[in-house]
DRENTORKOL-3810 file (N, C-alpha, C; in nm, 4 decimals):
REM DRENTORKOL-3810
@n.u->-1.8191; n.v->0.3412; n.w->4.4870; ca.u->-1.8549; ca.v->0.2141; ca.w->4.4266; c.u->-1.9114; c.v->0.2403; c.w->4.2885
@n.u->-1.8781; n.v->0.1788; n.w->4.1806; ca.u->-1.8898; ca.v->0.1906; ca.w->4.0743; c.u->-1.9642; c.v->0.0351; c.w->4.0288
@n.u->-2.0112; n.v->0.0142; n.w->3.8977; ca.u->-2.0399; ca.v->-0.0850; ca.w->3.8258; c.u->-2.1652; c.v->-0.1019; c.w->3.7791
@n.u->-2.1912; n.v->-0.2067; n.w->3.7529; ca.u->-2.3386; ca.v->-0.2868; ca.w->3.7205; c.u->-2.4260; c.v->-0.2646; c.w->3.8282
@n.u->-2.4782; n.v->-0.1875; n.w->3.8606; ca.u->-2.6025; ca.v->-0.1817; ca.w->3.9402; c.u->-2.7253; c.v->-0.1387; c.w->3.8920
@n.u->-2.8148; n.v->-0.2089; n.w->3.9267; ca.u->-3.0002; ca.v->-0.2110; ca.w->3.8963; c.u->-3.0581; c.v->-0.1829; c.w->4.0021
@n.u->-3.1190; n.v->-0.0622; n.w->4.0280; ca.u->-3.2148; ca.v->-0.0291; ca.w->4.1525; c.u->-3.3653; c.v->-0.0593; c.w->4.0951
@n.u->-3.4397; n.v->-0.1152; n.w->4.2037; ca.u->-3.5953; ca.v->-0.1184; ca.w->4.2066; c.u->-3.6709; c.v->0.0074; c.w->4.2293
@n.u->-3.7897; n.v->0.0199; n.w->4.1623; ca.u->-3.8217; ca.v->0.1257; ca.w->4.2031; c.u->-3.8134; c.v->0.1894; c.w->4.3084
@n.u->-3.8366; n.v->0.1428; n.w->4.4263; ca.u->-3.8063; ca.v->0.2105; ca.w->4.5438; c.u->-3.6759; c.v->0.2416; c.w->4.6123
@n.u->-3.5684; n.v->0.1420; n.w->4.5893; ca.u->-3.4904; ca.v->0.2007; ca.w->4.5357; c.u->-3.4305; c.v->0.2958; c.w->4.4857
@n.u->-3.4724; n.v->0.3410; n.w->4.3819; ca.u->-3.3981; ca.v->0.3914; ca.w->4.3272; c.u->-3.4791; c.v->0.5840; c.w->4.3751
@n.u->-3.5786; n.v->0.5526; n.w->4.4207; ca.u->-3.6758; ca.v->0.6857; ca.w->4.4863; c.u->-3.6033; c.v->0.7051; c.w->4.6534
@n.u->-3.5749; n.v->0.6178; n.w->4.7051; ca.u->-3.5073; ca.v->0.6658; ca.w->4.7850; c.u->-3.3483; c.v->0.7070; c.w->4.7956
@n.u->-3.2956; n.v->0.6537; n.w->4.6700; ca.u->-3.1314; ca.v->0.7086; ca.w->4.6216; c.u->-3.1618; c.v->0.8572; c.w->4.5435
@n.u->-3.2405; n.v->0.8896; n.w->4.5001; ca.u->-3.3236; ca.v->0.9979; ca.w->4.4987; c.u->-3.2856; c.v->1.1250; c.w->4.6107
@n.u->-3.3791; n.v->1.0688; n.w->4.7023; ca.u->-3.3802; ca.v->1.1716; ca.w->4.8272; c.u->-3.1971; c.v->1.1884; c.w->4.8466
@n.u->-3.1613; n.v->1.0613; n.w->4.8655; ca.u->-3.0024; ca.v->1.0810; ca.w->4.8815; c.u->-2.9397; c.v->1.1836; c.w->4.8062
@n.u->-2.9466; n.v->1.1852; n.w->4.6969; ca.u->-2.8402; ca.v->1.2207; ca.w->4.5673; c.u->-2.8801; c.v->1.3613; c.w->4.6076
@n.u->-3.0189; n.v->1.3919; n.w->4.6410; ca.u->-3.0310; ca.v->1.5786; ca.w->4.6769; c.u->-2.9839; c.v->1.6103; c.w->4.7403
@n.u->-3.0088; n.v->1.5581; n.w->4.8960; ca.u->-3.0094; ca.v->1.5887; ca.w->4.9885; c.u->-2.8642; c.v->1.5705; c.w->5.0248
@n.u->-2.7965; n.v->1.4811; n.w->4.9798; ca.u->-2.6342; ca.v->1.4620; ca.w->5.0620; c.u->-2.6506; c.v->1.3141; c.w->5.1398
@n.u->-2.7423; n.v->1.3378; n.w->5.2428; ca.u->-2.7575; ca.v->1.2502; ca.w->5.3373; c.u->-2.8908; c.v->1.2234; c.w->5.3831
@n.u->-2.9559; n.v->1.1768; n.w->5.4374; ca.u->-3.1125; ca.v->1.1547; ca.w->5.5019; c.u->-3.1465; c.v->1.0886; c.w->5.5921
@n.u->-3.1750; n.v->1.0997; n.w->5.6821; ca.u->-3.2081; ca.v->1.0107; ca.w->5.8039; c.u->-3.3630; c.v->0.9535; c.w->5.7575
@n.u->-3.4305; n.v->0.7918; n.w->5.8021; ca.u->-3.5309; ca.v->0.8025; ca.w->5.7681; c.u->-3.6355; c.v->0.8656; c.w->5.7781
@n.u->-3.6235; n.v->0.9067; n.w->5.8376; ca.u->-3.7762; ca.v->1.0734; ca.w->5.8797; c.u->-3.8041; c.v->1.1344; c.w->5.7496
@n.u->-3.6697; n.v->1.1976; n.w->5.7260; ca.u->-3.6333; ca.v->1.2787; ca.w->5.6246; c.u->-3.6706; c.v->1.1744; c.w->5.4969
@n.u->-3.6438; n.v->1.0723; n.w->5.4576; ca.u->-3.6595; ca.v->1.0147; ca.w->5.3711; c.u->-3.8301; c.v->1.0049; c.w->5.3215
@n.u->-3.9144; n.v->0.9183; n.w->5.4108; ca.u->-4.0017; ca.v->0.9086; ca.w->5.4410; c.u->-4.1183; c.v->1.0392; c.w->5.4072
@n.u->-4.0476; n.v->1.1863; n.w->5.4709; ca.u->-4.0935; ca.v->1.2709; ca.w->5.4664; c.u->-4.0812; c.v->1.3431; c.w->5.3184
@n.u->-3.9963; n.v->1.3318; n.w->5.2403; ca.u->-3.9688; ca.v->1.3511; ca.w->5.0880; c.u->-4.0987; c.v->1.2710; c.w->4.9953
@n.u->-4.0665; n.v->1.1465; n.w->4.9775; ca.u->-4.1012; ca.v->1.0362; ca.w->4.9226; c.u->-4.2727; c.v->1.0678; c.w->4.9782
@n.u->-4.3194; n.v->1.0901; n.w->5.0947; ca.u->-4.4669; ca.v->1.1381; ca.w->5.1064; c.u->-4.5027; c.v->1.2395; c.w->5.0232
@n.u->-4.4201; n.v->1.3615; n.w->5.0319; ca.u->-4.4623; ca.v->1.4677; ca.w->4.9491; c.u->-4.4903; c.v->1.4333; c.w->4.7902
@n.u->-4.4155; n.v->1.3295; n.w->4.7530; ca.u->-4.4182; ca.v->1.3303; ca.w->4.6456; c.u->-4.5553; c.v->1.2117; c.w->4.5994
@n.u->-4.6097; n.v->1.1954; n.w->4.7117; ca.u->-4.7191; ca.v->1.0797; ca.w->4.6986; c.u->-4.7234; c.v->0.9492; c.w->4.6540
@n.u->-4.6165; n.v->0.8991; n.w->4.7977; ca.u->-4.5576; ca.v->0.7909; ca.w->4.7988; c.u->-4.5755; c.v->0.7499; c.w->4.9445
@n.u->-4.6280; n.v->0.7635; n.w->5.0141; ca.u->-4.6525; ca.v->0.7637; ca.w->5.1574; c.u->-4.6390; c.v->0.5817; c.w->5.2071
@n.u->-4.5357; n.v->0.5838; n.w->5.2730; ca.u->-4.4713; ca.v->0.4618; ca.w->5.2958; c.u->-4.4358; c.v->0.4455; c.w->5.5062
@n.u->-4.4554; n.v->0.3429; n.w->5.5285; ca.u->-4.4363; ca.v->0.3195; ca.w->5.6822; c.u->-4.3149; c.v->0.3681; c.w->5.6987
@n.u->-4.2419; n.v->0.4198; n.w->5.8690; ca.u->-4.1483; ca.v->0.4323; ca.w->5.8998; c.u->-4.0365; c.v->0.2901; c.w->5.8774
@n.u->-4.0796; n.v->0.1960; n.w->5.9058; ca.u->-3.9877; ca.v->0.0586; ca.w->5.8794; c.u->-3.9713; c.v->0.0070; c.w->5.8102
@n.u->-4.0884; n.v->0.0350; n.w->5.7082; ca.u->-4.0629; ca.v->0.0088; ca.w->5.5428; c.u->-3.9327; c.v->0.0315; c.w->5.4911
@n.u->-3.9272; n.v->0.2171; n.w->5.5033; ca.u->-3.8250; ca.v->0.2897; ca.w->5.4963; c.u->-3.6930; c.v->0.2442; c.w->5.5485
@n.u->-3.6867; n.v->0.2108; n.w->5.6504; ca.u->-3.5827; ca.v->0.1716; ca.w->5.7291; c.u->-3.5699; c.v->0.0646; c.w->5.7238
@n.u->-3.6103; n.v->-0.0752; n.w->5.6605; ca.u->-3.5551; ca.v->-0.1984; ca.w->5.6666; c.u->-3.5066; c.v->-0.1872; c.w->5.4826
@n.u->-3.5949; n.v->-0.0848; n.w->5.4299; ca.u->-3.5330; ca.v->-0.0834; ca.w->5.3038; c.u->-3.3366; c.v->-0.0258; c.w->5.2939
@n.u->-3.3570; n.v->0.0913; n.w->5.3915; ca.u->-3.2221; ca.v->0.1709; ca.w->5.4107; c.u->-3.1503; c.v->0.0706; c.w->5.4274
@n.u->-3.1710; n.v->-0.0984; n.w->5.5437; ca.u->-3.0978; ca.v->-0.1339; ca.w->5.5585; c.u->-3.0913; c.v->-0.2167; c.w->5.5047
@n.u->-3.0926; n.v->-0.2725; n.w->5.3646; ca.u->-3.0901; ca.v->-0.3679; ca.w->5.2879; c.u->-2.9885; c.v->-0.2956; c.w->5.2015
@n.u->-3.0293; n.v->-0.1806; n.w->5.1631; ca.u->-2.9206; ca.v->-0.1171; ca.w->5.0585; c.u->-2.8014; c.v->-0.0569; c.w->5.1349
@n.u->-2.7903; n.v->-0.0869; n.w->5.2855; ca.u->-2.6824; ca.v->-0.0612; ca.w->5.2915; c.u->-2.5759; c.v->-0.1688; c.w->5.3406
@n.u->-2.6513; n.v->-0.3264; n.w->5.3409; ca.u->-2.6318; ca.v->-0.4774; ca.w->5.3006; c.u->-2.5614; c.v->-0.4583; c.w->5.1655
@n.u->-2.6053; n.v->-0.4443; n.w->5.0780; ca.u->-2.5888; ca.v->-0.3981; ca.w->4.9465; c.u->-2.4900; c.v->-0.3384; c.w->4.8861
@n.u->-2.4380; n.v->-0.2329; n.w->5.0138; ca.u->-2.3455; ca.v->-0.1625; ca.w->4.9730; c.u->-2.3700; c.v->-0.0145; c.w->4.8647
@n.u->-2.4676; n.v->-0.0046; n.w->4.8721; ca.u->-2.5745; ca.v->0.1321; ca.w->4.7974; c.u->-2.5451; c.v->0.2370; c.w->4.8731
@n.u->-2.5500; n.v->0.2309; n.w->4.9785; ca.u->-2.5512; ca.v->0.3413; ca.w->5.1424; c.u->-2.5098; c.v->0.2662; c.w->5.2561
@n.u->-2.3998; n.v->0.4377; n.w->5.3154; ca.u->-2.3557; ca.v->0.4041; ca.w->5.4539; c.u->-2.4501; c.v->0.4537; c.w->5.5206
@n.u->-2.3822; n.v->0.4135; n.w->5.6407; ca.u->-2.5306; ca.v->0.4589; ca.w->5.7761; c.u->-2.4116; c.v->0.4939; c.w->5.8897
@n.u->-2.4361; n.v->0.5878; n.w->5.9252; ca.u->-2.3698; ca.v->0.6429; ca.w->6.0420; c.u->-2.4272; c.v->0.6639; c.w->6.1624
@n.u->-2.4257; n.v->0.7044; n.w->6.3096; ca.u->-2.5692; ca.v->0.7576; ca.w->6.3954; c.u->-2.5582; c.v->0.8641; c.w->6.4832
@n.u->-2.5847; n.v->0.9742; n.w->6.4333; ca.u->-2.5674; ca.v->1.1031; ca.w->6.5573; c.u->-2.7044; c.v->1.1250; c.w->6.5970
@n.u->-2.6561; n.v->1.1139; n.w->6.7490; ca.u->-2.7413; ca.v->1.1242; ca.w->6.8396; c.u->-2.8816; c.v->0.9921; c.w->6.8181
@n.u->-2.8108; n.v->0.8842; n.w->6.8186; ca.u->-2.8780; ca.v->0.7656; ca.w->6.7993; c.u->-3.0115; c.v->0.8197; c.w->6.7306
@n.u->-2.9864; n.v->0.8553; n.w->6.6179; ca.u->-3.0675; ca.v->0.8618; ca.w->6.4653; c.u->-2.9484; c.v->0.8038; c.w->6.3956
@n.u->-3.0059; n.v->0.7485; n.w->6.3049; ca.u->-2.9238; ca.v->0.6806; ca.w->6.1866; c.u->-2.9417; c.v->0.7374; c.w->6.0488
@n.u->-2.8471; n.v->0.8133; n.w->6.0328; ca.u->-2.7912; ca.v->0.8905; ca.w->5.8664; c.u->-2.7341; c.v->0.8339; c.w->5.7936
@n.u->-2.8081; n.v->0.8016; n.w->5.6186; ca.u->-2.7333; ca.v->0.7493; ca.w->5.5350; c.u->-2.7058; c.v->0.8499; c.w->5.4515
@n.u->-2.5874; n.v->0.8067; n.w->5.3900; ca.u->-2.5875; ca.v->0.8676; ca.w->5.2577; c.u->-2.5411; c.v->0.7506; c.w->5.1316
@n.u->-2.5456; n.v->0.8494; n.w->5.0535; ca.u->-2.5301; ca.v->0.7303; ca.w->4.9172; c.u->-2.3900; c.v->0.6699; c.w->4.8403
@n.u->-2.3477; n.v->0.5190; n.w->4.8655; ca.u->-2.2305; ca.v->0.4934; ca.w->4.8368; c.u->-2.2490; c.v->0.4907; c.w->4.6368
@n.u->-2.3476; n.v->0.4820; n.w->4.5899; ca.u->-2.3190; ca.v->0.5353; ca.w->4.4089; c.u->-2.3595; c.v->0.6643; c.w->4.3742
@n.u->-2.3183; n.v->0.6247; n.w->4.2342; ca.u->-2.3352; ca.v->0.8079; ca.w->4.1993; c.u->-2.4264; c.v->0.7439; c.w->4.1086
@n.u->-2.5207; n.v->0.8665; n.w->4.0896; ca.u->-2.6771; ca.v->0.8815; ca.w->4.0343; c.u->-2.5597; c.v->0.8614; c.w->3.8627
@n.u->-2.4707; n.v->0.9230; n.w->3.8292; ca.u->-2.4606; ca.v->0.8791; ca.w->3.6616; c.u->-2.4178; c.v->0.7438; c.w->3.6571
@n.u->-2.3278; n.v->0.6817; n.w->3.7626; ca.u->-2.3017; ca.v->0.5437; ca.w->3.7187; c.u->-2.4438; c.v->0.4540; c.w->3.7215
@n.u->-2.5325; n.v->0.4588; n.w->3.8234; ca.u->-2.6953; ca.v->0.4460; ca.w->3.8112; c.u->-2.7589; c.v->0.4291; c.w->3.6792
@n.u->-2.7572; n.v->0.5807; n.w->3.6725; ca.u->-2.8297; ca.v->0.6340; ca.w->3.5796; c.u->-2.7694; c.v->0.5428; c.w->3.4542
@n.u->-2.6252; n.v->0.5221; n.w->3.3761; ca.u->-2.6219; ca.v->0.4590; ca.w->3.2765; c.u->-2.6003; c.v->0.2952; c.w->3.2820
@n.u->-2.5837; n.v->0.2690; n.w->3.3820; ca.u->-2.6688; ca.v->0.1269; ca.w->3.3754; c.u->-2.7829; c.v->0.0663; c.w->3.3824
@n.u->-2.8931; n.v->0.1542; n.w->3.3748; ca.u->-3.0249; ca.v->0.1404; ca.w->3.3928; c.u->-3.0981; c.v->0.1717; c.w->3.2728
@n.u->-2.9941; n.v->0.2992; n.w->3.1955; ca.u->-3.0263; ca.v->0.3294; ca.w->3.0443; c.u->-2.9928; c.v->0.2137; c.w->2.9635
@n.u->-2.8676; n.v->0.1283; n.w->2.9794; ca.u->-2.8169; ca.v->0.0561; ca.w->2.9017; c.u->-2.9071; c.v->-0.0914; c.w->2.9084
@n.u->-2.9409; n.v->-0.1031; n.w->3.0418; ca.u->-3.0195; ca.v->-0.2310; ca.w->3.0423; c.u->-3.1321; c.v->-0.1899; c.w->2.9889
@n.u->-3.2247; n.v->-0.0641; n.w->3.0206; ca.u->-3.3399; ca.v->-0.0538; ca.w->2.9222; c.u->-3.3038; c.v->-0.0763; c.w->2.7835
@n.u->-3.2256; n.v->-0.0442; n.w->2.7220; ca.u->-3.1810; ca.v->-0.0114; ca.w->2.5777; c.u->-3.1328; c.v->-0.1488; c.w->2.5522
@n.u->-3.0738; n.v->-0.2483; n.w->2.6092; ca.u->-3.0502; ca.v->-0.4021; ca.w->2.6126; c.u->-3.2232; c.v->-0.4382; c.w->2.5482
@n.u->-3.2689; n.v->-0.4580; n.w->2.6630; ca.u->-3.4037; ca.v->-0.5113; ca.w->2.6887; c.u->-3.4771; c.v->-0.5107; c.w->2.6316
@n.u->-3.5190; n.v->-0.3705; n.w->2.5752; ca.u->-3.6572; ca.v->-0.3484; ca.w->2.5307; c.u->-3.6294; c.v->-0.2960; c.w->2.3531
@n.u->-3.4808; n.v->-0.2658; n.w->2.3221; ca.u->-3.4749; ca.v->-0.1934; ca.w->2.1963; c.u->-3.3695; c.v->-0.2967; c.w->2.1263
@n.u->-3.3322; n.v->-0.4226; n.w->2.2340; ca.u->-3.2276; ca.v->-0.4930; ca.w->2.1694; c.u->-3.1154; c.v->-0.4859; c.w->2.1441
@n.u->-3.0702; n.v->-0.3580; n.w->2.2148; ca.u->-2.9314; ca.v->-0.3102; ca.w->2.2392; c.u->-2.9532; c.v->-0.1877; c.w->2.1006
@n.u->-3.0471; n.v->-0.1032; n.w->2.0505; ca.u->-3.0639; ca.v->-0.0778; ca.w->1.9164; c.u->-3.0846; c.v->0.1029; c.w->1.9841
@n.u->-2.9661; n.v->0.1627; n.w->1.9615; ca.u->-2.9437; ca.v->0.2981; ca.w->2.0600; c.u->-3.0555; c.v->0.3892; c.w->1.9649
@n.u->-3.0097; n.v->0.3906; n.w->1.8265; ca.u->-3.0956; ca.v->0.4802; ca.w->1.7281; c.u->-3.2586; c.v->0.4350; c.w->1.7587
@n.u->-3.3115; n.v->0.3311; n.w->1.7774; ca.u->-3.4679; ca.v->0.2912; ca.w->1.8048; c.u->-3.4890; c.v->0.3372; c.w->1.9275
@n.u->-3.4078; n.v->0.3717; n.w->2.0464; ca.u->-3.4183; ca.v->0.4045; ca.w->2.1528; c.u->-3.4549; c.v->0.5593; c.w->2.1862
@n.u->-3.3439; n.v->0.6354; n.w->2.1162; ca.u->-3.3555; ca.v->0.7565; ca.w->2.0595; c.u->-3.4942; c.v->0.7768; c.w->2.0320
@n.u->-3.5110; n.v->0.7160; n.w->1.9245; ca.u->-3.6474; ca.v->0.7640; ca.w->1.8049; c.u->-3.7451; c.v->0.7487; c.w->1.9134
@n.u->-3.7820; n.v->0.6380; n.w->1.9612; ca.u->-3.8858; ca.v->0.6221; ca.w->2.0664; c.u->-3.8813; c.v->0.7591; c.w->2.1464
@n.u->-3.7954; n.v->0.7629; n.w->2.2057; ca.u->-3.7915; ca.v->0.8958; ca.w->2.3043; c.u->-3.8101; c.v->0.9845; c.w->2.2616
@n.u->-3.7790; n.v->1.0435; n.w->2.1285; ca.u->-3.8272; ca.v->1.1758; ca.w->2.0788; c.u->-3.9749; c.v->1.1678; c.w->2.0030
@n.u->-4.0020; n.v->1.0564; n.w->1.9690; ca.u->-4.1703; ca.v->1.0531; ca.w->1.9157; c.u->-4.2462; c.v->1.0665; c.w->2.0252
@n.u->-4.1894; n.v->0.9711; n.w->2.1524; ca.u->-4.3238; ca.v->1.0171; ca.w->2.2774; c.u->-4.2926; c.v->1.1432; c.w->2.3972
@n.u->-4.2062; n.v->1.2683; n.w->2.2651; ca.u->-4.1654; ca.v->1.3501; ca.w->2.4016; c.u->-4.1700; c.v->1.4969; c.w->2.3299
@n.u->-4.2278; n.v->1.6270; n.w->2.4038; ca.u->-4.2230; ca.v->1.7353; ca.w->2.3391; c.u->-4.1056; c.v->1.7613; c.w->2.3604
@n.u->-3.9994; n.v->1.8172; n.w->2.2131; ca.u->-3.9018; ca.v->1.8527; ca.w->2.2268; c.u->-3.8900; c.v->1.9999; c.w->2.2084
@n.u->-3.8300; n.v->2.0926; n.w->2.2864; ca.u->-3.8147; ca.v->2.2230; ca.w->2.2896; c.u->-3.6683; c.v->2.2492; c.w->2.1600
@n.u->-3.6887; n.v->2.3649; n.w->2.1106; ca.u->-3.5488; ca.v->2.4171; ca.w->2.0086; c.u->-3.4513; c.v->2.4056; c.w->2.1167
@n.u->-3.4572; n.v->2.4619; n.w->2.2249; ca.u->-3.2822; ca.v->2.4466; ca.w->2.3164; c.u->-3.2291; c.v->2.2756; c.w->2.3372
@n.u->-3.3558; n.v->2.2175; n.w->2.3770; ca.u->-3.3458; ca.v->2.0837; ca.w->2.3595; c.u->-3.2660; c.v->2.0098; c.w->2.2551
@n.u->-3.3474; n.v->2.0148; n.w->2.1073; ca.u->-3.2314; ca.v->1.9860; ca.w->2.0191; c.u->-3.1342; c.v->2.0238; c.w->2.0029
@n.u->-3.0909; n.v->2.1346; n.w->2.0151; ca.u->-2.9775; ca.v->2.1531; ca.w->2.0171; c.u->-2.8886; c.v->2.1622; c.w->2.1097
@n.u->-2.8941; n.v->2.0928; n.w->2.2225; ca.u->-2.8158; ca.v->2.0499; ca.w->2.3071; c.u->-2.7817; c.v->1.9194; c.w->2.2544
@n.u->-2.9223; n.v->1.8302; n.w->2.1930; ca.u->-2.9202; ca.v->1.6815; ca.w->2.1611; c.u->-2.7829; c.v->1.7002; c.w->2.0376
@n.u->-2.7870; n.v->1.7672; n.w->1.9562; ca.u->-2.6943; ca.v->1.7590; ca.w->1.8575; c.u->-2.5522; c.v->1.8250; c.w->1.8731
@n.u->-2.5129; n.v->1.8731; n.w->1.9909; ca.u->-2.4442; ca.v->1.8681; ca.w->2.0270; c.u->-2.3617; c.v->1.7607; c.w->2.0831
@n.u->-2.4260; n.v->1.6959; n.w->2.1781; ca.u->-2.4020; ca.v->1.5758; ca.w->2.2167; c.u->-2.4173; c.v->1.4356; c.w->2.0975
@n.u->-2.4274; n.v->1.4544; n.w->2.0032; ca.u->-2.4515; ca.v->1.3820; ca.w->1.8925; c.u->-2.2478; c.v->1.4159; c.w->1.8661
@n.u->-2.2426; n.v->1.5319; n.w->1.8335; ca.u->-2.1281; ca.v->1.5265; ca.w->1.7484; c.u->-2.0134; c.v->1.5683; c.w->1.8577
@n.u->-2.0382; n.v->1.5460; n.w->1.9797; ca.u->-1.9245; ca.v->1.4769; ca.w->2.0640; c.u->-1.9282; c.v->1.3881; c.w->2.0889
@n.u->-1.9779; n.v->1.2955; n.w->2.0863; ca.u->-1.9955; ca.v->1.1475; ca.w->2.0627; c.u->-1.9128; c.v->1.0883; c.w->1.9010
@n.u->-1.9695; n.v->1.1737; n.w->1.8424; ca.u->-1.8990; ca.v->1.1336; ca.w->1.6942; c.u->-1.7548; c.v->1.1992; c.w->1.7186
@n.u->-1.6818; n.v->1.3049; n.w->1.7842; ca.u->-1.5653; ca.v->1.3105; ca.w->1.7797; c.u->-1.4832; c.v->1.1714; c.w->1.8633
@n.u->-1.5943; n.v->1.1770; n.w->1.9610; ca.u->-1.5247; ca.v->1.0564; ca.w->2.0780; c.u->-1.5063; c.v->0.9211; c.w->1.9905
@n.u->-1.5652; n.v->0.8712; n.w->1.9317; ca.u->-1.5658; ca.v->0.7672; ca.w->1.8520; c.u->-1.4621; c.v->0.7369; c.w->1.7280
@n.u->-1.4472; n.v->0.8734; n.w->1.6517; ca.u->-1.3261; ca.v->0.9343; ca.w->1.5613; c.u->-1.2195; c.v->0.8970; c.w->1.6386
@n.u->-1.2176; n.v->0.9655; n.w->1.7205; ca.u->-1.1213; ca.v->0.9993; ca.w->1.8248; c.u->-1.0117; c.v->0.8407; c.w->1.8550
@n.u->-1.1489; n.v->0.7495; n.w->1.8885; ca.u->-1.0900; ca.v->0.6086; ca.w->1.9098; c.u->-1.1072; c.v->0.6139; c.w->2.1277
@n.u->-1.1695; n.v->0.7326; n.w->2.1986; ca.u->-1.1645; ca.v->0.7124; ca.w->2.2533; c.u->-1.2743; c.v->0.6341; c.w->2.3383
END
């Protein structure tokens, strides 16, 4: 499944556990998301699983009557619709102000930039390009 999708925070912390893990039963979920000091009820968890998989976010399968999801999107189609609506939203659709923000409130390492400018001027071929 591909497209326009917006996860909520929790959400998007439990597509998280997914995207590592492969799959997660809620135990497992639950048990992640604690470590990380997020400590949430067992049914929380599990009426959330089953909303997103209402949703169409995650299947649910059941071995040995436990119920295993895994994740019907992929963390980059996610991931750039969530960049793009931030970058809508808050910068006005304004990619260069978006940028700048991010590198004024972020220590940037030398390998860092120059990965960034790499990806700068494949972007500028892609665009040349017409693709």
């Amino acid at each position: 499944m591909s497209g326009q999708v917006r996860l909520a925070e929790l959400q998007l912390a439990i597509m998280n556990v997914l995207w590592d893990d492969g799959e997660a039963t809620v135990s497992r979920v639950r048990e992640v998301l604690e470590a990380a000091e997020r400590p949430l009820a067992h049914t929380t968890v599990a009426t959330m699983l089953s909303r997103m998989e209402a949703e169409g976010h995650v299947e649910r399968r059941t071995e040995n009557r436990v119920n295993v999801y895994r994740p019907l999107l992929q963390r980059s189609d996610v991931s750039r619709t969530m960049v793009s609506d931030l970058t809508a939203r808050l910068f006005g659709g304004d990619v260069t102000q978006m940028v700048a923000q991010l590198l004024a409130g972020a220590d940037v390492t030398p390998e860092e930039i120059v990965r960034l400018k790499k990806l700068v001027r494949d972007k500028e071929k892609e665009v040349r390009d017409g693709q």
